[in-house]
N, CA, C and O atoms as a GROMACS GRO file, in nm:
protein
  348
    1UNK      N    1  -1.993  -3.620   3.276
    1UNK     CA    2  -1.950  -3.610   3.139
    1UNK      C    3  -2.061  -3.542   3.059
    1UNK      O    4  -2.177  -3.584   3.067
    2UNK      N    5  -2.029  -3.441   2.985
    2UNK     CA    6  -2.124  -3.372   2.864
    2UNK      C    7  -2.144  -3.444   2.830
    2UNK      O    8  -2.092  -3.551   2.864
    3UNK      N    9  -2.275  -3.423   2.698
    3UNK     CA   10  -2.303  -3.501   2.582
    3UNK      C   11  -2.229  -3.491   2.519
    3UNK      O   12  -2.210  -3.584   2.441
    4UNK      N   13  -2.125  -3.352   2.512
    4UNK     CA   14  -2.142  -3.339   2.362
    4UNK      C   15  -1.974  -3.474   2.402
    4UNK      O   16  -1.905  -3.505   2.305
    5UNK      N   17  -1.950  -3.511   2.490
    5UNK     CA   18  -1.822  -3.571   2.551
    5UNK      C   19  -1.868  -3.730   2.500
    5UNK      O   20  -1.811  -3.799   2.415
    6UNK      N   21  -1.942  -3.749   2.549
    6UNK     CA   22  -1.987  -3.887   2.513
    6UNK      C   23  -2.041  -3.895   2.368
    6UNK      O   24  -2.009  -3.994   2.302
    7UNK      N   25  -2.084  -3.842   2.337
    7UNK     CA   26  -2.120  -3.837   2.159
    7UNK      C   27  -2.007  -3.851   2.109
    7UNK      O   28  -1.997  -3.958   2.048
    8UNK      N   29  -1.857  -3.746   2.106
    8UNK     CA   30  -1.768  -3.758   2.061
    8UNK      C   31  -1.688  -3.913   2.111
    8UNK      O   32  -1.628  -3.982   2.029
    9UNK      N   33  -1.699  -3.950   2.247
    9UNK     CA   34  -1.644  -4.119   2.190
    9UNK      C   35  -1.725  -4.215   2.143
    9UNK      O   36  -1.693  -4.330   2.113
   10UNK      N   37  -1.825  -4.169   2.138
   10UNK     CA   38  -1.925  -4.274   2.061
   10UNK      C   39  -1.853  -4.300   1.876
   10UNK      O   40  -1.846  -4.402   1.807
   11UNK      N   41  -1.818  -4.180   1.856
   11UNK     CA   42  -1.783  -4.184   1.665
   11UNK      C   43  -1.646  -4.190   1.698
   11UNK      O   44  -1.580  -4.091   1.666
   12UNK      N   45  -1.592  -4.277   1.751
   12UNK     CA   46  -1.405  -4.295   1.786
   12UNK      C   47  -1.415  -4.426   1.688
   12UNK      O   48  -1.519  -4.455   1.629
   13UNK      N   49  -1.328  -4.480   1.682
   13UNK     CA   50  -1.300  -4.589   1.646
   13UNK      C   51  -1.282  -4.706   1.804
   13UNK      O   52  -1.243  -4.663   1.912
   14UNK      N   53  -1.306  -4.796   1.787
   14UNK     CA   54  -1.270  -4.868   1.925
   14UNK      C   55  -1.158  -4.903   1.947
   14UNK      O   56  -1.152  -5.018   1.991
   15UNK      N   57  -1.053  -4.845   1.934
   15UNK     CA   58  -0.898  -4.828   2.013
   15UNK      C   59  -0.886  -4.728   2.058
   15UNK      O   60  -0.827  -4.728   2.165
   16UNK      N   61  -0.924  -4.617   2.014
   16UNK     CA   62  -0.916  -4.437   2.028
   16UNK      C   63  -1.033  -4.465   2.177
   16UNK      O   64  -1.005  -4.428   2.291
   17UNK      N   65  -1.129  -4.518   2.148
   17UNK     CA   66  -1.217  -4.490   2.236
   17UNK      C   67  -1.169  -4.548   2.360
   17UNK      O   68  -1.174  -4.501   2.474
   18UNK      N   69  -1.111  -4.680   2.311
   18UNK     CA   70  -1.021  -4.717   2.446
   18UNK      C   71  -0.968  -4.674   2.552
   18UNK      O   72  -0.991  -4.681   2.672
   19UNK      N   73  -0.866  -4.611   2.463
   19UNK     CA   74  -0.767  -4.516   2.514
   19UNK      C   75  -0.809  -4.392   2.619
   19UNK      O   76  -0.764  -4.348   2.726
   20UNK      N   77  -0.883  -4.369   2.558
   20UNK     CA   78  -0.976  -4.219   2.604
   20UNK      C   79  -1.035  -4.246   2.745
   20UNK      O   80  -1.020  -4.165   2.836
   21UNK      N   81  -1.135  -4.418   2.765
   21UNK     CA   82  -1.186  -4.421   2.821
   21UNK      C   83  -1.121  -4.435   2.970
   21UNK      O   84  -1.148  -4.400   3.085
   22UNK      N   85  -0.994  -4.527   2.883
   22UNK     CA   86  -0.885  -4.537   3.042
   22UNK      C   87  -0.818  -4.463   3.076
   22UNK      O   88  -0.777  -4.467   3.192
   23UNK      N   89  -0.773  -4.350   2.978
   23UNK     CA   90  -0.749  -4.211   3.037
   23UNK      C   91  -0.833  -4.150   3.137
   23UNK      O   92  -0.786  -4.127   3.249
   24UNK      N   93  -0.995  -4.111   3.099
   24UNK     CA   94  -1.061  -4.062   3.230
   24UNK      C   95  -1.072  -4.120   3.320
   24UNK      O   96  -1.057  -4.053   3.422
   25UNK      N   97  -1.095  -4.236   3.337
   25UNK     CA   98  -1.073  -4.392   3.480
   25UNK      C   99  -0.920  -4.302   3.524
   25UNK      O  100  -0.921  -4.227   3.622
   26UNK      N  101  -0.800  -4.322   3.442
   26UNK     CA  102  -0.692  -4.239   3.534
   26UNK      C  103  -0.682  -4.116   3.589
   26UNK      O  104  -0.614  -4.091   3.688
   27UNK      N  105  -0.766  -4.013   3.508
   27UNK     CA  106  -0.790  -3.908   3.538
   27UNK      C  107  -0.881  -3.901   3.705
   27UNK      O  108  -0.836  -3.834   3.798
   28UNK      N  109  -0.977  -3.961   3.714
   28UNK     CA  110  -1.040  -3.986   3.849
   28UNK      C  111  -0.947  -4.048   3.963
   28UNK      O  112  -0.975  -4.045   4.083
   29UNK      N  113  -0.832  -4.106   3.908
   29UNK     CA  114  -0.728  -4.126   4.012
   29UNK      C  115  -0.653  -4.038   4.026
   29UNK      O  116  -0.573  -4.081   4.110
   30UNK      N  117  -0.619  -3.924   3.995
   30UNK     CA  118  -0.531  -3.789   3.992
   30UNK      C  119  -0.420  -3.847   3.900
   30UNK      O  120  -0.308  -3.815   3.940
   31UNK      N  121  -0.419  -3.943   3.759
   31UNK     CA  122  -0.316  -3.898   3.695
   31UNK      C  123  -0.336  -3.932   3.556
   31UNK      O  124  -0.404  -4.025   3.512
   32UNK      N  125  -0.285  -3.867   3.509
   32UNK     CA  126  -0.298  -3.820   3.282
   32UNK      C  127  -0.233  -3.726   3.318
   32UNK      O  128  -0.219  -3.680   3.431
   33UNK      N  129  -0.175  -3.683   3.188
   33UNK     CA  130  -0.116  -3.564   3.116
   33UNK      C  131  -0.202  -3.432   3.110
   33UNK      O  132  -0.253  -3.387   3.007
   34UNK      N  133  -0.214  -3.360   3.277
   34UNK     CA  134  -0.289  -3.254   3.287
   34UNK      C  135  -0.251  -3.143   3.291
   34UNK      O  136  -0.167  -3.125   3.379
   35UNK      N  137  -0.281  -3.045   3.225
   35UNK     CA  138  -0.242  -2.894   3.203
   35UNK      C  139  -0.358  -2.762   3.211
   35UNK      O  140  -0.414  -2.738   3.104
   36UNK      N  141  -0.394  -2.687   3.315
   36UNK     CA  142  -0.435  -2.569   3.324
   36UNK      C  143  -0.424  -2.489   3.202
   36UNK      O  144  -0.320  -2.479   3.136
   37UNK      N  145  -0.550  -2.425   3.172
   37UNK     CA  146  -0.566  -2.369   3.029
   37UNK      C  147  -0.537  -2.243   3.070
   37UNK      O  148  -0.570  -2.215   3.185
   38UNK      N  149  -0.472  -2.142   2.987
   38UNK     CA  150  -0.486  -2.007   3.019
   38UNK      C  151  -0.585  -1.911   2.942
   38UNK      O  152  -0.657  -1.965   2.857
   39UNK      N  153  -0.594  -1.812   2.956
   39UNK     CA  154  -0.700  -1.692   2.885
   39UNK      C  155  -0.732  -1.699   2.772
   39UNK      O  156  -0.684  -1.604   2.709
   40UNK      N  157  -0.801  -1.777   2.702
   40UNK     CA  158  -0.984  -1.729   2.797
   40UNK      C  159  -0.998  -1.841   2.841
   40UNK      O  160  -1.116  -1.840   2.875
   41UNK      N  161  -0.958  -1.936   2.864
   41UNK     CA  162  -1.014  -2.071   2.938
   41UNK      C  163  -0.978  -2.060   3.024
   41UNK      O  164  -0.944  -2.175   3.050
   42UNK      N  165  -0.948  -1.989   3.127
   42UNK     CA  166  -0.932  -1.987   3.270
   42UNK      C  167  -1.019  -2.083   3.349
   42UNK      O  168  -1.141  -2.079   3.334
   43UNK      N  169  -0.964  -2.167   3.431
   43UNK     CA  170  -1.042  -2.210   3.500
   43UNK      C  171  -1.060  -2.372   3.457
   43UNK      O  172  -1.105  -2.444   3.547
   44UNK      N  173  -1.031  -2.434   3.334
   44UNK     CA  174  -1.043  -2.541   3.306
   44UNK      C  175  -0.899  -2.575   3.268
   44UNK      O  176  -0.795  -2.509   3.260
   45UNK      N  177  -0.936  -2.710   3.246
   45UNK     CA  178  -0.774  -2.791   3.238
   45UNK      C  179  -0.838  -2.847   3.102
   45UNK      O  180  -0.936  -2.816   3.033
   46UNK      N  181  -0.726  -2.953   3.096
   46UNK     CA  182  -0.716  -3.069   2.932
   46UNK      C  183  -0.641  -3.165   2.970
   46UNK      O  184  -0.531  -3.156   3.025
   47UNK      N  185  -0.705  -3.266   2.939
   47UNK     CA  186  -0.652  -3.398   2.952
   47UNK      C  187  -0.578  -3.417   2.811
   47UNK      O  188  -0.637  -3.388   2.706
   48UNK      N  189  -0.464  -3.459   2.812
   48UNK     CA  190  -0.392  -3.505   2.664
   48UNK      C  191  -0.379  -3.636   2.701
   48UNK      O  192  -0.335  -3.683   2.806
   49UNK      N  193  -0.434  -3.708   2.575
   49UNK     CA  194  -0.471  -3.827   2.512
   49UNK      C  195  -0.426  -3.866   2.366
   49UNK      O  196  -0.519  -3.875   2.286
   50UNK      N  197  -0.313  -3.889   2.322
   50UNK     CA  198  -0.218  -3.889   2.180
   50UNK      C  199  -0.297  -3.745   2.146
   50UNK      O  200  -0.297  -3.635   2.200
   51UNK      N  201  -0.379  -3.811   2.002
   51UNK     CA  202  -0.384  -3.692   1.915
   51UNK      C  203  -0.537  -3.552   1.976
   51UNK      O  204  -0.566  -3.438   1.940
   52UNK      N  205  -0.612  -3.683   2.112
   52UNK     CA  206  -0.705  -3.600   2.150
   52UNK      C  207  -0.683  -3.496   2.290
   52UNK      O  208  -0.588  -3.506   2.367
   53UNK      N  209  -0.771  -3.416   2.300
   53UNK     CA  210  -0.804  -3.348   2.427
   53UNK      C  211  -0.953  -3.329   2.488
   53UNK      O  212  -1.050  -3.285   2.425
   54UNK      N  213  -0.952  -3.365   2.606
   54UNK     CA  214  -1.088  -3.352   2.663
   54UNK      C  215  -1.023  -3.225   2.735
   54UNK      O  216  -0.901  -3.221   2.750
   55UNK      N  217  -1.112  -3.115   2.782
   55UNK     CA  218  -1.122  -3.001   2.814
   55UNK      C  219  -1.211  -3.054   2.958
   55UNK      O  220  -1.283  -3.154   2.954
   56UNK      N  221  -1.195  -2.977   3.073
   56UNK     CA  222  -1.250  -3.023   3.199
   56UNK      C  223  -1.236  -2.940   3.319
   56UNK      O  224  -1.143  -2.859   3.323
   57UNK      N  225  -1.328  -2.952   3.432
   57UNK     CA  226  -1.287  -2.852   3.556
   57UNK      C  227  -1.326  -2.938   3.647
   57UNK      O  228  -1.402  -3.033   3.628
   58UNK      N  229  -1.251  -2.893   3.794
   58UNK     CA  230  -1.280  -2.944   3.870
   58UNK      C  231  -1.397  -2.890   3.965
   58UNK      O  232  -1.365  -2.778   4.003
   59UNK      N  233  -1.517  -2.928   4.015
   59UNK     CA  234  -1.579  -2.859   4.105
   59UNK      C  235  -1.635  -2.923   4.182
   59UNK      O  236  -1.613  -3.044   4.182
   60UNK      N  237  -1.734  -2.864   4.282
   60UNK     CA  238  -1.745  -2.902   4.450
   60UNK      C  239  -1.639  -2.943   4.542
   60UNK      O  240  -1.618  -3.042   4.611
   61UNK      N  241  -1.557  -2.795   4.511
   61UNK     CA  242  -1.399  -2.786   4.596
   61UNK      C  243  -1.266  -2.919   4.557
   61UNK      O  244  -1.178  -2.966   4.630
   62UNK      N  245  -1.315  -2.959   4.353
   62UNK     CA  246  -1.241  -3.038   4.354
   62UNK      C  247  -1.275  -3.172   4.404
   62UNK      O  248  -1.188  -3.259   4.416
   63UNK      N  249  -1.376  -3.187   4.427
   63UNK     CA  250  -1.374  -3.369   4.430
   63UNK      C  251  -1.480  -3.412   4.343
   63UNK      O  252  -1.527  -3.522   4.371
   64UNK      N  253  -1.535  -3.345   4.231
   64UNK     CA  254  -1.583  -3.371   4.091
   64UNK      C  255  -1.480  -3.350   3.991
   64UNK      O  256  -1.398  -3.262   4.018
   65UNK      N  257  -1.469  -3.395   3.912
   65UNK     CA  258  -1.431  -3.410   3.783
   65UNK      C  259  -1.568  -3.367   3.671
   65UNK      O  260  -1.662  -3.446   3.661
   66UNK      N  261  -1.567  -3.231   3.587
   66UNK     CA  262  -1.663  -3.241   3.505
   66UNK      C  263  -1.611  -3.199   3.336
   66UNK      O  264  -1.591  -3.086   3.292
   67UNK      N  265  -1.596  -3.343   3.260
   67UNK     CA  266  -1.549  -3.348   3.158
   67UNK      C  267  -1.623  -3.226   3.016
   67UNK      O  268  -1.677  -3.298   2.931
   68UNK      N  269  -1.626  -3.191   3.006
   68UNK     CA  270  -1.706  -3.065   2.906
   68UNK      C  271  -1.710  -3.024   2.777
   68UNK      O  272  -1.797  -2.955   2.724
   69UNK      N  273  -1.580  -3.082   2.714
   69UNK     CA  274  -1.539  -3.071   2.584
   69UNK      C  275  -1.458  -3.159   2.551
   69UNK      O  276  -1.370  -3.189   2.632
   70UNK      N  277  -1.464  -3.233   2.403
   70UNK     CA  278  -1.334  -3.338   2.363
   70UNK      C  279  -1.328  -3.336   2.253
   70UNK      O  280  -1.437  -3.344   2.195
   71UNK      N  281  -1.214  -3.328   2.176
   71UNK     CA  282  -1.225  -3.344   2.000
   71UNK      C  283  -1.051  -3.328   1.991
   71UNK      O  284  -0.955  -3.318   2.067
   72UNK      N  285  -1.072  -3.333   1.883
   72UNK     CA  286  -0.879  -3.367   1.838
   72UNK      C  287  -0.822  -3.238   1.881
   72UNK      O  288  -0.866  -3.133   1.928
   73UNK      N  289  -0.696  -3.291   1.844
   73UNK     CA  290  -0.599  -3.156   1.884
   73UNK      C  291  -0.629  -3.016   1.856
   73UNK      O  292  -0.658  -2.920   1.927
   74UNK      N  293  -0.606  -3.042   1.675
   74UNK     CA  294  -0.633  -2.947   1.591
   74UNK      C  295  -0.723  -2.850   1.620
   74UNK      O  296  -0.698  -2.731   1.600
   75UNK      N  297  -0.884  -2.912   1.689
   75UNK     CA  298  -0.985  -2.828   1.728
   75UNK      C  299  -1.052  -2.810   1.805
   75UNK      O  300  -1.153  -2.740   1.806
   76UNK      N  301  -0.995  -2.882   1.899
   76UNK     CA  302  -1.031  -2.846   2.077
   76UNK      C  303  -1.040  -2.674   2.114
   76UNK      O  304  -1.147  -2.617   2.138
   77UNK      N  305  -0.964  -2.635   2.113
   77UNK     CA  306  -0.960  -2.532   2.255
   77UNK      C  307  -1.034  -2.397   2.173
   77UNK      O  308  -1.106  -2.315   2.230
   78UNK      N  309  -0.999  -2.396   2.029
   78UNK     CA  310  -1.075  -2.270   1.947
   78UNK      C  311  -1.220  -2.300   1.921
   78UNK      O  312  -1.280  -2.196   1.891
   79UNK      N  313  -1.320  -2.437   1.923
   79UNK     CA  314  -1.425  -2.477   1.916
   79UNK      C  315  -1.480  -2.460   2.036
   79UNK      O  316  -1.587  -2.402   2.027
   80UNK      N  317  -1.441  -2.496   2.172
   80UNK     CA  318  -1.468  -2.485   2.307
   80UNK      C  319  -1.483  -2.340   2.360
   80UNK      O  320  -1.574  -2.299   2.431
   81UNK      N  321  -1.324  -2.234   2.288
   81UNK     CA  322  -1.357  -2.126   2.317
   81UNK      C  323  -1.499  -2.053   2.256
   81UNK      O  324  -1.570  -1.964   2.303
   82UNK      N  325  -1.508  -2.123   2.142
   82UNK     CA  326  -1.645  -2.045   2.057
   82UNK      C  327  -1.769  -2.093   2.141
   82UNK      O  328  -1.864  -2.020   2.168
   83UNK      N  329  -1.754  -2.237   2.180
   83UNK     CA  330  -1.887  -2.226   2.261
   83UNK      C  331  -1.906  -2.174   2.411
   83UNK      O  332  -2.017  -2.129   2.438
   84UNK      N  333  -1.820  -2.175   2.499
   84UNK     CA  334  -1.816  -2.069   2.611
   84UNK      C  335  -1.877  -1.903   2.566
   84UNK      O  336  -1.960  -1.826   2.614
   85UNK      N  337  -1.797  -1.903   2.463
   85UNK     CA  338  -1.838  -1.749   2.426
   85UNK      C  339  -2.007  -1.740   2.384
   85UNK      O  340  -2.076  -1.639   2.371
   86UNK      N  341  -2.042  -1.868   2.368
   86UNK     CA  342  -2.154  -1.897   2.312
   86UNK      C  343  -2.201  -1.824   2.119
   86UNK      O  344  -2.302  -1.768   2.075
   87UNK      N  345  -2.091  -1.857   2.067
   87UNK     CA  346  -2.074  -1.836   1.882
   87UNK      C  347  -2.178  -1.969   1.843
   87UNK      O  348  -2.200  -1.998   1.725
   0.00000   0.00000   0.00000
C-alpha cells in the first residue's frame, strides 16, 4: 500500500474506513468491484468502494496486489493521471 493510500484512510471517517479496509482484505481474495482502467491508465485497475476508488496493479506475475492511489470518485483517476504524468 502507498502512503499516499494509507494517509487517505487515515482522514476517513471510521465507517468509510471500514468499508475500505474490508474491501482490500476482499480484494486479496480475488473479489470487489474490479475494473481495468483504459488510456492513459493502462495497466492498472480500481477497486469501487460506494463513493471511493483505490487505483491498483497487479505485479510479480500477479500474486502482489499494489494499491497506489485512493480518493473519491469525483477525483481519482484525473489526480492519479496528473501524478503518473508527474504534474
Amino acid at each position: 500500500m502507498s502512503p499516499q493510500v494509507a494517509g487517505f484512510l487515515r482522514t476517513l471517517a471510521p465507517e468509510p474506513r471500514r468499508e475500505l479496509r474490508a474491501a482490500l482484505r476482499a480484494l486479496a481474495e480475488g473479489h470487489g468491484n474490479v475494473l481495468e482502467l483504459e488510456h492513459p491508465l493502462d495497466g492498472f485497475c480500481r477497486l469501487r468502494v460506494g463513493r471511493y476508488r483505490i487505483v491498483f496493479h497487479y505485479a510479480e506475475n500477479g500474486r502482489v496486489i499494489r494499491c497506489d492511489f485512493a480518493e473519491r470518485r469525483k477525483l481519482v483517476y484525473e489526480l492519479f493521471a496528473d501524478l503518473i504524468r508527474g504534474e
